[in-house]
Residue frames as qw, qx, qy, qz and C-alpha x, y, z in Angstrom:
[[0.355, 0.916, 0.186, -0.005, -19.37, -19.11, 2.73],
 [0.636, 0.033, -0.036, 0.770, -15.68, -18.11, 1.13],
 [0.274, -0.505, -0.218, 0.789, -14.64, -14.47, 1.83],
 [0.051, 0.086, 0.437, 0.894, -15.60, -13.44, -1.77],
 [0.250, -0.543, -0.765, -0.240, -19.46, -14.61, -1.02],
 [0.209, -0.779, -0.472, 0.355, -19.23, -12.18, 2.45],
 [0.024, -0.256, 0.196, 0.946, -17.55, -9.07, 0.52],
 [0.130, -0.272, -0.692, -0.655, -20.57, -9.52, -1.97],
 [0.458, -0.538, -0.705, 0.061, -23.27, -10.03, 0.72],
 [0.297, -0.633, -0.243, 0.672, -21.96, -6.58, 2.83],
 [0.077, 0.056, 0.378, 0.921, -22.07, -4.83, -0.60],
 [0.228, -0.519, -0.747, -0.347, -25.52, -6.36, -1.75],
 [0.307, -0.729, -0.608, 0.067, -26.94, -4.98, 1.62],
 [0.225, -0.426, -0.134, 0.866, -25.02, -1.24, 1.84],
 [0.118, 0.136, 0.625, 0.760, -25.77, -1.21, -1.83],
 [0.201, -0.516, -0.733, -0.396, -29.83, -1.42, -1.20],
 [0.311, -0.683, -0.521, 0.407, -29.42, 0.68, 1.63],
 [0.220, -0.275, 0.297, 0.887, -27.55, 3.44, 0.01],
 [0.012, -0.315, -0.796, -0.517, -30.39, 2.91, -2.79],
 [0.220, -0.698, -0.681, 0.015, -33.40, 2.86, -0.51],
 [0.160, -0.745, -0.130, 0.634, -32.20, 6.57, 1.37],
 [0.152, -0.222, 0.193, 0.944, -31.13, 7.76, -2.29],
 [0.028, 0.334, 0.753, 0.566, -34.01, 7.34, -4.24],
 [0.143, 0.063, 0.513, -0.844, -36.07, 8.71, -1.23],
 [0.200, -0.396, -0.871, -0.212, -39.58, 6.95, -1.25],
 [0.233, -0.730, -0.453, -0.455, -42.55, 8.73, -0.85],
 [0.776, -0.471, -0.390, 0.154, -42.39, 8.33, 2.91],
 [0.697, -0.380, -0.047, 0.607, -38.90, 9.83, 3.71],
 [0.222, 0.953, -0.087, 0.185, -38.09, 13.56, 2.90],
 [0.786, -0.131, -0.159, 0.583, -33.88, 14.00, 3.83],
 [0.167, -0.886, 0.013, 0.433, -32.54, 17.15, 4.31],
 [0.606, 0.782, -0.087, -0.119, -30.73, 18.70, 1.75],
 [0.231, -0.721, 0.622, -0.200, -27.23, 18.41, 3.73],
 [0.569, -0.158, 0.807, 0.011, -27.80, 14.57, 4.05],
 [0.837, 0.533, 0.107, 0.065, -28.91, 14.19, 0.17],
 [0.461, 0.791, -0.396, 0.072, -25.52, 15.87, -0.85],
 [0.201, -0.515, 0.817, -0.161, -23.31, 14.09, 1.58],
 [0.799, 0.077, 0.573, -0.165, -25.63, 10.59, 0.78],
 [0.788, 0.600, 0.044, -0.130, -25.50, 10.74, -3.25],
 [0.298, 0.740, -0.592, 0.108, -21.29, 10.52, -3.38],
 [0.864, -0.332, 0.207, -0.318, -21.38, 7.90, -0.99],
 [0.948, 0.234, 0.175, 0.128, -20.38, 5.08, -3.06],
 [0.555, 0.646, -0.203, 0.483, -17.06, 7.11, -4.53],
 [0.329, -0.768, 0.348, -0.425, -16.27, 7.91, -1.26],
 [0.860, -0.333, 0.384, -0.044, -16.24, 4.04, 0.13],
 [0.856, 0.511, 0.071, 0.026, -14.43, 3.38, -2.67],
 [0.292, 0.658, -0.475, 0.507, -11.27, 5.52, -2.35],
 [0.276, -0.746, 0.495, -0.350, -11.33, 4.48, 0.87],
 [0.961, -0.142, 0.228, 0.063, -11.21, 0.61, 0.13],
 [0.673, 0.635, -0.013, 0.380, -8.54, 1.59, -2.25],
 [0.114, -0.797, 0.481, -0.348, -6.49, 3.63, 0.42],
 [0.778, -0.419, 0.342, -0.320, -7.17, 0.71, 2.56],
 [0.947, 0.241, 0.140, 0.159, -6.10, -2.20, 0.09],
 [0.335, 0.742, -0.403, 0.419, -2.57, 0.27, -0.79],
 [0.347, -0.646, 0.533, -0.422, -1.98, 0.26, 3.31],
 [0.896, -0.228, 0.356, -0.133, -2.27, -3.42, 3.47],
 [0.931, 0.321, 0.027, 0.173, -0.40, -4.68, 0.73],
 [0.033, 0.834, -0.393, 0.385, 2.31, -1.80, 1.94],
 [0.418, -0.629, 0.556, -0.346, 2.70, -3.26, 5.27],
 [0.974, 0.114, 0.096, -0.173, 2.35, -6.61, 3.90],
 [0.651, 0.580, -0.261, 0.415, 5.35, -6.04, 1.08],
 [0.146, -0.765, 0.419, -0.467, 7.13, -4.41, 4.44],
 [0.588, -0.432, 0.613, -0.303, 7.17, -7.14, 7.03],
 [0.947, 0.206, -0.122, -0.213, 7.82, -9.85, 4.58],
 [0.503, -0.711, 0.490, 0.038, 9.75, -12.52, 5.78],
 [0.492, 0.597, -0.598, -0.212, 12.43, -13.76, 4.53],
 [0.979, -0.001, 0.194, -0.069, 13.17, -17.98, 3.79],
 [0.101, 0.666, -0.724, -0.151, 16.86, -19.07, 4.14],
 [0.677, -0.042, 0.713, -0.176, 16.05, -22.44, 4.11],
 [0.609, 0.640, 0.437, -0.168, 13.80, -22.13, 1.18],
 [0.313, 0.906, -0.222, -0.176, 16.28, -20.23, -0.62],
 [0.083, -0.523, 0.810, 0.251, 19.11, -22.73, -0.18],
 [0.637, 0.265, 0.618, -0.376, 16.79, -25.09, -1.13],
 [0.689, 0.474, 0.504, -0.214, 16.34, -23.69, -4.01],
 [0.114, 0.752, -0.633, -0.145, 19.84, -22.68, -5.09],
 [0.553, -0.206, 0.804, 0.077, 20.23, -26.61, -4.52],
 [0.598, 0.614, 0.419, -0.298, 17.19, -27.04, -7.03],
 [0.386, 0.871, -0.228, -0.200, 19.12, -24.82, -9.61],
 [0.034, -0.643, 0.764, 0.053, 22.44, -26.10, -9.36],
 [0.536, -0.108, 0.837, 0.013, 21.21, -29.79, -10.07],
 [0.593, 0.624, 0.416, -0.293, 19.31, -28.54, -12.60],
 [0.433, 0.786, -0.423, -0.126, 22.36, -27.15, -14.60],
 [0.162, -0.418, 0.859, 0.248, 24.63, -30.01, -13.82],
 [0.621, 0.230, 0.734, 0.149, 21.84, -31.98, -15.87],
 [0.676, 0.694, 0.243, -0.047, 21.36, -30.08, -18.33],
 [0.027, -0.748, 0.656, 0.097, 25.19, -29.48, -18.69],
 [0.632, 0.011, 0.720, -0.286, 24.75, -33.41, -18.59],
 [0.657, 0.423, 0.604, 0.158, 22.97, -33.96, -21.55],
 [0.593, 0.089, 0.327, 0.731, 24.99, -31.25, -23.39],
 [0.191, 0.850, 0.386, 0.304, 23.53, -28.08, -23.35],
 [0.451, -0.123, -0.112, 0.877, 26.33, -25.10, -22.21],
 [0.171, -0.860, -0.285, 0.387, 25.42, -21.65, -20.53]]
């Protein structure tokens, strides 16, 4: 299952749970306290995947490491690329 199938799958089943307690079926009376703090739910998990998804891609963009290899690489890359096209006559 790829990671998109188990985010979907942990929704699907907060989602119907969140449902089942708001809609409140015959059966289940809630206190008033847990309807008002149940019915925002969803805007609540939200801002916090959204805090959550900022703090990762922060610390991500923070500890990113740097490739000197890759980089002279790819100065090489560049510099062979203008001496051909300097080569076949085009000028910078």
């Amino acid at each position: 299952m790829t990671k998109l199938g188990q985010w979907l799958c942990g929704l699907a089943v907060l989602g119907s749970a969140w449902a089942a307690l708001a809609l409140a079926p015959p059966g289940l009376q809630l206190a008033t306290p847990y309807r008002q703090a149940l019915l925002p739910l969803p805007v609540y998990l939200l801002v916090a995947f959204g805090c959550y998804s900022l703090a990762t891609v922060g610390y991500r963009l923070a500890t990113f490491n740097d490739c000197e290899e890759a980089a002279a690489e790819l100065q090489e890359h560049i510099s062979a690329a203008r001496a051909d096209l300097r080569r076949r006559g085009l000028r910078f």
